[in-house]
C-alpha positions in Angstrom: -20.1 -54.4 32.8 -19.3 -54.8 29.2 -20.8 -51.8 28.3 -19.6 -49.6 31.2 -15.9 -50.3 29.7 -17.2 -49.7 25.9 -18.6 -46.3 27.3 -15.5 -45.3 29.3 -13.5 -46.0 26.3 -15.6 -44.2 23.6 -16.3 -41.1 25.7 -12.5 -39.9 25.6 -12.3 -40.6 22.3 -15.4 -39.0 21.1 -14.2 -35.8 23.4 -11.2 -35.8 21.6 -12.6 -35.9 18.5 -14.8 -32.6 18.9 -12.1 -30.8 20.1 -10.2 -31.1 16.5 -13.3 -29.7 15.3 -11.6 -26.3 14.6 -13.7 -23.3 12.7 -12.1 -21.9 9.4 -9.7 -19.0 9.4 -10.7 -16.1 7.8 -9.4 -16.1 4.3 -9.7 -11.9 3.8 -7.4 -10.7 7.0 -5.0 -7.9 7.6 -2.2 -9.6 6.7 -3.9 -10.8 3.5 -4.6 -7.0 3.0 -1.1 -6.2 3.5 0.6 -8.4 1.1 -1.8 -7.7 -1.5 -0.6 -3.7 -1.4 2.9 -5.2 -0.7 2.6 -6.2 -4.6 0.8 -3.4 -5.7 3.4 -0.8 -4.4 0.4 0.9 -2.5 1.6 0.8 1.2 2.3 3.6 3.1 6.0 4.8 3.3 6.6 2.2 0.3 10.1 2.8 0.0 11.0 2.7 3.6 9.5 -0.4 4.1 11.0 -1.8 0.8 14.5 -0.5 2.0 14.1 -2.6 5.4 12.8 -5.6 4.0 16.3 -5.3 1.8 18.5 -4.6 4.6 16.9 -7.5 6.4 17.2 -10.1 3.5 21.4 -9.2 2.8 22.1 -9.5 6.9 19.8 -12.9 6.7 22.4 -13.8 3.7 25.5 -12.5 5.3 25.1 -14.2 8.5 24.7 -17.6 6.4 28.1 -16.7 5.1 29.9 -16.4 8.1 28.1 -19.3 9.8 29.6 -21.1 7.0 32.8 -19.3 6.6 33.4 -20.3 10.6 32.3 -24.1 10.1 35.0 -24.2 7.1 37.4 -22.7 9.6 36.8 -25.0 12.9 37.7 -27.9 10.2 
């Protein structure tokens, strides 16, 4: 009887175990691929890209402003 218990308690516990067993992620990918001609200037439509990423970056920092341009108002 003892041992019936010790094995219903192991069992999950050992299941659980090997499922955290994950494989490694690929270290060379596309995105890896991408940032690497990111800094080397060497993607396609360079400056188009660059000038999105900009505009994305100043309306990321302009919302913070008025998010805290509003919070100093409501006090």
């Amino acid at each position: 009887m003892k041992t019936g218990r010790t094995l219903l308690l192991t069992l999950p516990l050992l299941f659980a175990l090997s499922a955290c067993n994950k494989p490694p992620e690929p270290t060379l990918g596309s995105n890896n691929k991408d940032s690497l001609n990111d800094a080397l200037d060497r993607r396609p439509n360079e400056q188009a890209r660059d000038a999105v990423e900009s505009t994305g970056d100043a309306l990321k920092e302009a919302g913070g402003e008025i998010k805290d341009a509003v919070k100093d108002a409501s006090k």
